[in-house]
C-alpha positions in Angstrom: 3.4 6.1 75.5 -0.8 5.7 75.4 -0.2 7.8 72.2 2.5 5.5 70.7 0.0 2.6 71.4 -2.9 4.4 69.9 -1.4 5.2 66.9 0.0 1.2 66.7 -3.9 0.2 67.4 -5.3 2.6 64.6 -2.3 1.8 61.5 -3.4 -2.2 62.4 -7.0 -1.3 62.2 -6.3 0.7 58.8 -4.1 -2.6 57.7 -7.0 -4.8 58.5 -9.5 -2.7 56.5 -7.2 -2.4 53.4 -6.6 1.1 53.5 -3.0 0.3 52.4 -3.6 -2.8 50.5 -3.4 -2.5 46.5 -6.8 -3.3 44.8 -8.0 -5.2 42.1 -7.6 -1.6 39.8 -3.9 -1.1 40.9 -3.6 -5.1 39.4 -4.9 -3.9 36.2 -2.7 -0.9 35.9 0.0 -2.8 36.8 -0.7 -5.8 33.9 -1.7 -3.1 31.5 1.9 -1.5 32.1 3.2 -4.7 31.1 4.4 -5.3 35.4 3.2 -9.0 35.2 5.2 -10.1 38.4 3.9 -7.2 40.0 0.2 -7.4 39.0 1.2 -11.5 40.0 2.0 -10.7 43.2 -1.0 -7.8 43.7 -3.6 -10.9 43.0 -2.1 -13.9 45.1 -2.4 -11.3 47.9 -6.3 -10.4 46.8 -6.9 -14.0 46.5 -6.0 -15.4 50.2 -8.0 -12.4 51.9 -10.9 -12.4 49.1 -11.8 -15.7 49.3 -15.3 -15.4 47.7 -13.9 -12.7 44.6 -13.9 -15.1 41.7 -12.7 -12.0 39.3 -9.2 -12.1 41.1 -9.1 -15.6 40.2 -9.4 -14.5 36.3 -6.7 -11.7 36.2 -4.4 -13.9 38.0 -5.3 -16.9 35.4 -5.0 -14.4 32.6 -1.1 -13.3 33.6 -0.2 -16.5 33.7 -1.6 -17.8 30.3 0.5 -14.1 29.4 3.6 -15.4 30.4 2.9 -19.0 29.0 2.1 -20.7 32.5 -0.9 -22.5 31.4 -1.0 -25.1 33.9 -0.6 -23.0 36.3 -3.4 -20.6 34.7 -6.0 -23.1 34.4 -5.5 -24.3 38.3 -6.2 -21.0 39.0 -9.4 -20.5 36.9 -10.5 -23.2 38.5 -10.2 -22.4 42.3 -11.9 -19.0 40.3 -15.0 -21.7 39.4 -15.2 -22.8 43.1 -14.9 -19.3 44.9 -17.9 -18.6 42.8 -19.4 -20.7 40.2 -21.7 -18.3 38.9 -19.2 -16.1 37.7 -18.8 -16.1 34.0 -15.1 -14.8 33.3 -13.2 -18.1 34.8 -14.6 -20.3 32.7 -13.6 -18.0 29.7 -10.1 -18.3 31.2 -11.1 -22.1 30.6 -11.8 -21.8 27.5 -8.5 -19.5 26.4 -6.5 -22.5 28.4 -8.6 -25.0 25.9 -7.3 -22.8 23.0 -3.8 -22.8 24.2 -4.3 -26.5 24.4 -5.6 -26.8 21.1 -8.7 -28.0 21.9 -11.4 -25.7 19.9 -14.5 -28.0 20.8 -13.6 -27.5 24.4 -13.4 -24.3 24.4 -16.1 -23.0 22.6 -18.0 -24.9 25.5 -16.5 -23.0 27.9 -17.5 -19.7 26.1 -21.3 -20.8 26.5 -21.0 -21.7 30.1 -19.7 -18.5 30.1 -22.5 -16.4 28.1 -25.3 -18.6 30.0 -24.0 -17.2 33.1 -25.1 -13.3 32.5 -27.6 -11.3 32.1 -28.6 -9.2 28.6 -26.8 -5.9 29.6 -23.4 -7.2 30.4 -21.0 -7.2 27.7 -17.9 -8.9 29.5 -18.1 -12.6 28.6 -18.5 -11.5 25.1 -15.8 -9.1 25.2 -13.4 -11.5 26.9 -14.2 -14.2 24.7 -12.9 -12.3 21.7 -9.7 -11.6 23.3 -9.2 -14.8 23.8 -9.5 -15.7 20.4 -7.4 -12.7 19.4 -4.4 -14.2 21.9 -4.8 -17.5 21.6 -1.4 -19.6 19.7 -3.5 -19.6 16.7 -5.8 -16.6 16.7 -9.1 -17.0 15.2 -9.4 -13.3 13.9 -12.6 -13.4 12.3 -14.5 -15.4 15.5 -13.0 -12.6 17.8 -14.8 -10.1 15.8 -18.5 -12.0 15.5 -18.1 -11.7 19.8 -16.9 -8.0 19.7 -20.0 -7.1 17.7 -21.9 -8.7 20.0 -20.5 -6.5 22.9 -20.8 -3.5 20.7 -24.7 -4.4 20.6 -24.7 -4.5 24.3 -22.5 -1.3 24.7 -21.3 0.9 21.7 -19.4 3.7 23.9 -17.3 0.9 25.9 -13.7 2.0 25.2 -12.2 -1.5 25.7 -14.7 -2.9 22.5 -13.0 -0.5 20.3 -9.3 -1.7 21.7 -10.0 -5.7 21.2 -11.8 -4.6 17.5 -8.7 -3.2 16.6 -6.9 -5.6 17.7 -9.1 -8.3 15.8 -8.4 -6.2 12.7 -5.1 -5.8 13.2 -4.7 -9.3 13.0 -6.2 -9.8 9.9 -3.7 -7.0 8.3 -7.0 -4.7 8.1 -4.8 -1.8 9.6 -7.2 1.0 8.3 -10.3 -0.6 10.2 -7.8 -1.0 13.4 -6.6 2.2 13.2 -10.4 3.9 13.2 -11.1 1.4 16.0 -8.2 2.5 18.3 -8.9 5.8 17.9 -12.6 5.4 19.0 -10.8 3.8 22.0 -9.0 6.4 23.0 -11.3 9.1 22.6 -14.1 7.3 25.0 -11.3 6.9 27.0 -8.3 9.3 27.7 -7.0 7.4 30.3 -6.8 4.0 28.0 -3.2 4.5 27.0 -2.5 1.1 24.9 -5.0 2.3 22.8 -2.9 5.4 21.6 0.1 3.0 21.7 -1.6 0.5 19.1 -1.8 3.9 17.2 1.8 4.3 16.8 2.0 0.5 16.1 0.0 1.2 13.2 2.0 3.2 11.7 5.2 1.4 12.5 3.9 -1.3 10.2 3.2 1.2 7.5 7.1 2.0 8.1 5.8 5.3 9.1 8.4 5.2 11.6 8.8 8.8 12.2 4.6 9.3 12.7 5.1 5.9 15.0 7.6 7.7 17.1 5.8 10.6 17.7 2.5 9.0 18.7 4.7 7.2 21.3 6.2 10.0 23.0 2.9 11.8 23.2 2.1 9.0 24.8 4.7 9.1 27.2 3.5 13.1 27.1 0.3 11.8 29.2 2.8 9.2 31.3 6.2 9.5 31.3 6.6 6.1 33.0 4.2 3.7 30.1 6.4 1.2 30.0 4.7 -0.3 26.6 5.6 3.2 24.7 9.3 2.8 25.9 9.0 -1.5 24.2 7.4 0.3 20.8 10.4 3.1 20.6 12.6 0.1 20.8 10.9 -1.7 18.2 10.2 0.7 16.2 14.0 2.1 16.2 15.3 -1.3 15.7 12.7 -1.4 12.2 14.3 2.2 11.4 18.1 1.0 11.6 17.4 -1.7 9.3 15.7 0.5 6.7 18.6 2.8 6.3 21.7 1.7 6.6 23.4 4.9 7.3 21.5 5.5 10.3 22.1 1.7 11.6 24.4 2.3 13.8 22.6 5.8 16.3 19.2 4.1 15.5 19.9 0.9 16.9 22.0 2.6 20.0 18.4 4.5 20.3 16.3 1.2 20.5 18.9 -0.5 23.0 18.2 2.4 24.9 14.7 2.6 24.9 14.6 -0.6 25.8 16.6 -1.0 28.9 14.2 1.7 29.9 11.3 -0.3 29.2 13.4 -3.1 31.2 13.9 0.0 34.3 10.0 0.3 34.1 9.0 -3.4 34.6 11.7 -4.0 37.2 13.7 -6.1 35.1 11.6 -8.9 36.4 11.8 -12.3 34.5 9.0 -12.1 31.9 10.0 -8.5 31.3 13.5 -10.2 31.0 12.4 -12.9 28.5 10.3 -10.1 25.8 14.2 -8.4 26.0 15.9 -11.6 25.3 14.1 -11.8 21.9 14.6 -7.9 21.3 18.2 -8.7 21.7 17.6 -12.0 19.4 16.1 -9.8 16.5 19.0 -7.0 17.7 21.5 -9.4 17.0 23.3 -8.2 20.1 24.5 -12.0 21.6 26.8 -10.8 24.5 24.0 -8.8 25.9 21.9 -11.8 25.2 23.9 -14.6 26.8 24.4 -12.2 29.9 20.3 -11.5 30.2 20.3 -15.3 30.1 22.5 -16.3 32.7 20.8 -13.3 35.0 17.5 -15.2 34.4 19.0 -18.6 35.1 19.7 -17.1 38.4 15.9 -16.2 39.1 14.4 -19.4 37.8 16.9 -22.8 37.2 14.2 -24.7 35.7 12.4 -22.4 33.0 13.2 -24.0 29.6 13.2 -20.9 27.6 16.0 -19.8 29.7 17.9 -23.1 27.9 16.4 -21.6 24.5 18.4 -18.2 25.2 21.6 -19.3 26.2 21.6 -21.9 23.7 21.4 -19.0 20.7 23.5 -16.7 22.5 26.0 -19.8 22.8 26.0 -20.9 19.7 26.1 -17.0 18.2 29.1 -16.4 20.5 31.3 -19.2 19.2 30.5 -21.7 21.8 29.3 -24.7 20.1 29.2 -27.5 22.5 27.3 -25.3 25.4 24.4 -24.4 22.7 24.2 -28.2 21.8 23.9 -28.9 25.3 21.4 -26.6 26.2 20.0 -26.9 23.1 19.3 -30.9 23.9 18.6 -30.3 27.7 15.1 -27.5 26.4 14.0 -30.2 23.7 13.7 -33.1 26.2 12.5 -30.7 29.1 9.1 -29.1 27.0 6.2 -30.2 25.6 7.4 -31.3 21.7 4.6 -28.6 20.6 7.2 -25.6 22.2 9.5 -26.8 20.4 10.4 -24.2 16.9 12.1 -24.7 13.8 14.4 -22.1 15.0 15.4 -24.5 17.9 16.0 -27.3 15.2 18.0 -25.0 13.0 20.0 -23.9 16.0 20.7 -27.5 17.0 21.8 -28.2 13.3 24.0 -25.8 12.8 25.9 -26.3 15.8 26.5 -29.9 15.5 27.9 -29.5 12.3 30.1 -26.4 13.5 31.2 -28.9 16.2 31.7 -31.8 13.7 28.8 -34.0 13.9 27.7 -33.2 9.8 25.3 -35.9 9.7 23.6 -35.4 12.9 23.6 -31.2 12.1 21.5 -31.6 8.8 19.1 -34.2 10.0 17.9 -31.8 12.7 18.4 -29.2 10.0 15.7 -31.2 8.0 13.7 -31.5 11.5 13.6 -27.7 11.6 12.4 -27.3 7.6 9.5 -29.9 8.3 8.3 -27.9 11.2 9.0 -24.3 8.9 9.8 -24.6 5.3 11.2 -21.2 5.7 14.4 -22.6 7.4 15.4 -23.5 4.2 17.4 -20.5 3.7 19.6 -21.3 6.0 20.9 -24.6 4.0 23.0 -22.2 1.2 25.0 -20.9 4.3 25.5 -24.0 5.6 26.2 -25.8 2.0 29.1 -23.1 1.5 30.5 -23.6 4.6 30.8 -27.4 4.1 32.0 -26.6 0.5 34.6 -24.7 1.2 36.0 -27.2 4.0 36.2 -29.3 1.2 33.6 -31.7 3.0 31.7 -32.7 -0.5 29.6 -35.2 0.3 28.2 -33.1 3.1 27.7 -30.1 0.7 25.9 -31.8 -1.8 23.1 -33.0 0.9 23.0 -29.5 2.0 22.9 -27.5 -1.6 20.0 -30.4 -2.0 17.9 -28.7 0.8 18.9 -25.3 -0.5 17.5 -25.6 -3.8 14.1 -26.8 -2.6 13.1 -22.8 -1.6 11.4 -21.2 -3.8 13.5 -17.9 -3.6 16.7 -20.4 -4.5 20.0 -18.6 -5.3 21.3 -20.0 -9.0 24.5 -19.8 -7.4 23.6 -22.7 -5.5 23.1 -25.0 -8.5 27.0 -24.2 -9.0 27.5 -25.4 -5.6 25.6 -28.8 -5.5 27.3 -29.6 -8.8 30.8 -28.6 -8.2 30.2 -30.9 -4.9 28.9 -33.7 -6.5 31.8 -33.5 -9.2 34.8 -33.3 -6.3 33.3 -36.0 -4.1 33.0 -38.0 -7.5 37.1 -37.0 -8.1 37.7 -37.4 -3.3 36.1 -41.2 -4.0 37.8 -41.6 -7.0 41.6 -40.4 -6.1 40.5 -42.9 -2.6 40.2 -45.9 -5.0 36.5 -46.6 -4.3 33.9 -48.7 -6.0 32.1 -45.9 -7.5 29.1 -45.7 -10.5 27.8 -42.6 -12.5 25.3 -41.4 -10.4 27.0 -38.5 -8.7 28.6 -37.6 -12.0 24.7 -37.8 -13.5 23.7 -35.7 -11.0 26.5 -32.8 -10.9 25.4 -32.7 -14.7 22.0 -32.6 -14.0 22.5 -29.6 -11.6 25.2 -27.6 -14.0 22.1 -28.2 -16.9 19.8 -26.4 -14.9 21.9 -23.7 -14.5 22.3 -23.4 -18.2 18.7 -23.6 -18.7 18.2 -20.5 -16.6 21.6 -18.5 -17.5 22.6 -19.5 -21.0 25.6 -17.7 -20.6 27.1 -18.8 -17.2 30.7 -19.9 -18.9 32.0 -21.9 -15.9 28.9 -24.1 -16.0 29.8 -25.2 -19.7 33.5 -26.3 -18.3 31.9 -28.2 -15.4 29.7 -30.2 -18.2 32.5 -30.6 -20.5 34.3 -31.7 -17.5 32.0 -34.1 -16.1 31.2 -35.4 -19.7 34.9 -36.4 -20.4 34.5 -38.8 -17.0 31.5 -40.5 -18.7 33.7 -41.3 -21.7 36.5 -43.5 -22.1 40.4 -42.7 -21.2 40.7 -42.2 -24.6 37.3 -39.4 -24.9 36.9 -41.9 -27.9 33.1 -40.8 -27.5 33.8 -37.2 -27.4 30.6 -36.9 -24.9 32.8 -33.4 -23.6 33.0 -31.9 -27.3 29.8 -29.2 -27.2 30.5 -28.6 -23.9 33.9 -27.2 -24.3 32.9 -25.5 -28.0 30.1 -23.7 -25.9 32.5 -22.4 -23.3 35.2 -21.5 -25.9 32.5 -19.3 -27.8 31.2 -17.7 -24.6 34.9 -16.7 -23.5 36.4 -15.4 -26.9 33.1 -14.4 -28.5 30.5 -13.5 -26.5 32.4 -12.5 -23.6 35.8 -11.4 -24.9 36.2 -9.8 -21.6 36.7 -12.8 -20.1 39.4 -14.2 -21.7 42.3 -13.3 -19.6 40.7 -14.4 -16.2 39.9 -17.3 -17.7 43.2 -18.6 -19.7 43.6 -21.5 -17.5 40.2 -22.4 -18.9 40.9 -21.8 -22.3 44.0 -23.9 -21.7 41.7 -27.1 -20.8 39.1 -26.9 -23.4 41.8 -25.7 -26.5 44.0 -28.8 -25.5 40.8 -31.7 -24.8 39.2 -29.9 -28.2 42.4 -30.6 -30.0 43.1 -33.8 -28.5 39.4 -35.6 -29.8 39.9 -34.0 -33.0 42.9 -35.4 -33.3 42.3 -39.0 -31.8 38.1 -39.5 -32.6 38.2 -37.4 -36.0 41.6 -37.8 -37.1 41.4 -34.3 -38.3 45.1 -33.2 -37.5 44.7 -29.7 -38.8 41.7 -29.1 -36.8 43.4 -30.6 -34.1 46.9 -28.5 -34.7 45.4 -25.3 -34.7 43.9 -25.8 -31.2 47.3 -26.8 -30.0 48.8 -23.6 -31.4 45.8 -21.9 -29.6 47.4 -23.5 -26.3 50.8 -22.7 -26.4 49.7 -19.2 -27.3 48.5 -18.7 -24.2 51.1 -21.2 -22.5 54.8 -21.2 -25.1 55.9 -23.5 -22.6 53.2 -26.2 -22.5 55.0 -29.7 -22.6 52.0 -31.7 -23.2 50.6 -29.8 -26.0 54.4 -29.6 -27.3 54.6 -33.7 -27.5 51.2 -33.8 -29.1 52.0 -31.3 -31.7 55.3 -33.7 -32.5 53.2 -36.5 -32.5 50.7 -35.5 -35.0 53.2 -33.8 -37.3 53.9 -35.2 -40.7 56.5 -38.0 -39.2 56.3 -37.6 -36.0 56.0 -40.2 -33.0 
């Protein structure tokens, strides 16, 4: 029993004197291995029994502006200031908080306070201060290096220089600088394994994917549980499917893999959860990706990037309304600045999936102001209307589409066609109408001539479009080089296309024969089109009545 008691007495006193607590250096580990909630919980623990260590303060800050908690990360940089206030490194967490904020005046103030703080042989604030230009929302590549140089100066054979110069060069797409620079890293330093992993990063964006792969494993030579390596097999396999199609189908089972391994290694917890999220966003797998999002909505109700996920995976798995909602619910719950074009574009194309057309493309436009890329996305969306025979709708879309530079032709066929049926919709409605979608179905069919002289079916569409400008009677004849044009391309240019196109033929033979015969009064000319009709169709009855009605006699 007295030894039962002694042994109680001496595991409180070994308790009490941290002998089982985790350090500041198993935080580190734990962050570096990508074990955010982990290192989270590590440093809420060293701050309530180390009071007085500001530099618990900073790590803890720093995992929070990592996981994009930066109210939360600047609270805690500042209970960092007042544990210590002569400690540089929380007011460079002040100043990467300013940075995140936007506020560049702010927090190049900070960075001083910072530097003021030290004395000539410690390279920490400087080396901190480049990182957090290197992270920060809008990186400042080029200011990150000016403050690695300046810890270089202070200490050339510090391993963790060489990591945030590559990273600083890697930034600025200078991959042969940051490769050199990562491989000083590592060679100072064996145990610095992100350093060997930025290798094999390097060469995954040379799509040196086999060299990438097998810098990673020998990474995971060294540590078979470096949860990072297991993210960049992913990534890297996921790159490798899409670059031969062939292989698409092993190579992205490979990166799914790897990745739920990664997932294994970081214990599944929510930030870990929200990097696999937009793996299986760029994956394209949306049934993994709505259940990842309603497993997170289970560990935190009120995140708004949960809303994000389960509004793509929503909208991607057919269920319109839901991704609306949630859709609606994440704009009004962030700060307007979260909010991407991607979220926009999702909105839009929802709404007009679910019906609301009008409301789709005006937060389509939303997402295009905030990313002219999104643009792309108006073709799809233009056909779709098109072919649901919503015109009006089309056109506005197909008007969006053509605005990107890397514009399909195609689409000029689009808007015009739509322009020319919503004319013919308003038209067979009895509507007040004027020229101007006519004018502008021409103006797009013109353009596509312009750039593919020999595109047949946009010749109909003008000769088409012309005959509505002119009189009942085509008394102007505003249609005539319009048809001749398309006639030439079919029989002459592109004989080939004759029998597809007979119904075409048809038209242009029997309005061609009909102005020559009505404007010119040329009945020959106007006879052998006719005979050019019923050639093609013996049993024509309208071409048959015109024929008896410009014969010698006839009525």
């Amino acid at each position: 029993m007295i030894g039962k008691k002694v042994n109680t007495a001496v595991c409180l006193v070994l308790v009490g004197t941290g002998v089982f607590a985790q350090s500041l250096a198993d935080a580190k580990k734990a962050i570096d291995a990508e074990q955010y909630q982990r290192g989270k919980s590590m440093l809420k623990v060293l701050t309530t029994t180390q009071l007085t260590n500001a530099e618990n303060y900073f790590y803890l800050g720093n995992i929070y502006l990592k996981t994009d908690h930066v109210d939360s990360a600047k609270i805690t940089f500042n209970k960092g200031i007042a544990a210590n206030a002569s400690y540089s490194l929380n007011y460079i967490g002040m100043g990467a908080v300013a940075l995140a904020e936007g506020d560049t005046l702010a927090a190049k103030e900070q960075f001083n306070k910072a530097v003021s703080l030290v004395g000539k042989k410690d390279n920490s604030p400087w080396l901190n201060i480049a990182k957090a230009y290197t992270k920060a929302p809008k990186p400042d590549y080029g200011q990150a290096l000016v403050y690695v140089e300046k810890a270089k100066e202070i200490n050339d054979k510090d391993a963790q220089v060489y990591l945030a110069m590559g990273d600083a060069y890697r930034g600025q797409m200078r991959n042969s600088d940051a490769y050199s620079a990562y491989r000083t890293a590592f060679e100072l330093n064996k145990t610095l394994l992100r350093s060997k992993v930025e290798l094999g990063v390097i060469n995954k964006m040379s799509k040196a994917f086999q060299e990438s792969e097998d810098e990673f494993n020998s990474v995971l030579a060294i540590d078979p549980n470096y949860g990072p390596a297991y993210r960049e097999l992913a990534e890297t396999y996921y790159l490798w499917a899409n670059s031969e199609s062939s292989q698409y189908d092993a190579r992205m089972k490979k990166a799914l893999h790897y990745y739920e391994k990664y997932m294994d290694l970081t214990d599944r917890l929510l930030e870990s959860r929200m990097r696999h999220a937009d793996f299986l966003i760029l994956a394209k797998e949306f049934k993994a990706l709505e259940a990842e999002a309603n497993e997170m909505a289970k560990i935190d109700r009120v995140n708004p990037r949960i809303l994000r996920y389960q509004a793509y995976a929503a909208y991607e798995n057919g269920n319109y309304t839901s991704s609306i909602q949630a859709l609606k619910d994440f704009i009004a719950k962030v700060d307007p600045k979260r909010v991407i074009a991607q979220d926009y574009l999702y909105l839009g194309r929802a709404e007009i999936k679910n019906g609301a057309i009008e409301n789709g493309i005006n937060d389509i436009k939303r997402a295009i102001v905030l990313d002219s890329a999104s643009v792309v996305a108006m073709s799809e969306i233009g056909k779709a209307l098109y072919d649901s025979k919503k015109y009006t709708q089309a056109a506005q879309a197909y008007e969006l589409s053509i605005k990107n530079p890397k514009r399909n032709l195609l689409d000029y066929y689009y808007l015009g066609s739509s322009y020319y049926f919503d004319y013919g919709a308003r038209k067979a409605a009895s509507e007040m109408l004027d020229n101007s979608l006519l004018v502008k179905a021409d103006s797009a069919f013109s353009y596509l001539i312009q750039r593919s002289p020999s595109t047949h079916v946009a010749w109909q569409f003008r000769g088409r479009i012309n005959r509505q400008l002119d009189d009942a009677n085509d008394s102007k004849g505003l249609a005539l080089s319009y048809y001749e044009k398309y006639v030439d391309i079919i029989t002459v240019t592109k004989p080939d296309l004759a029998v597809k196109n007979a119904a075409g033929l048809i038209e242009a033979y029997t309005y061609l024969g009909s102005v020559a015969a009505r404007k010119d009064r040329n009945n020959a000319k106007a006879k052998d089109y006719f005979d050019k009709v019923l050639v093609l169709d013996p049993n024509n009855e309208v071409v048959k009545q015109a024929l008896k009605a410009i014969s010698p006699g006839g009525k």
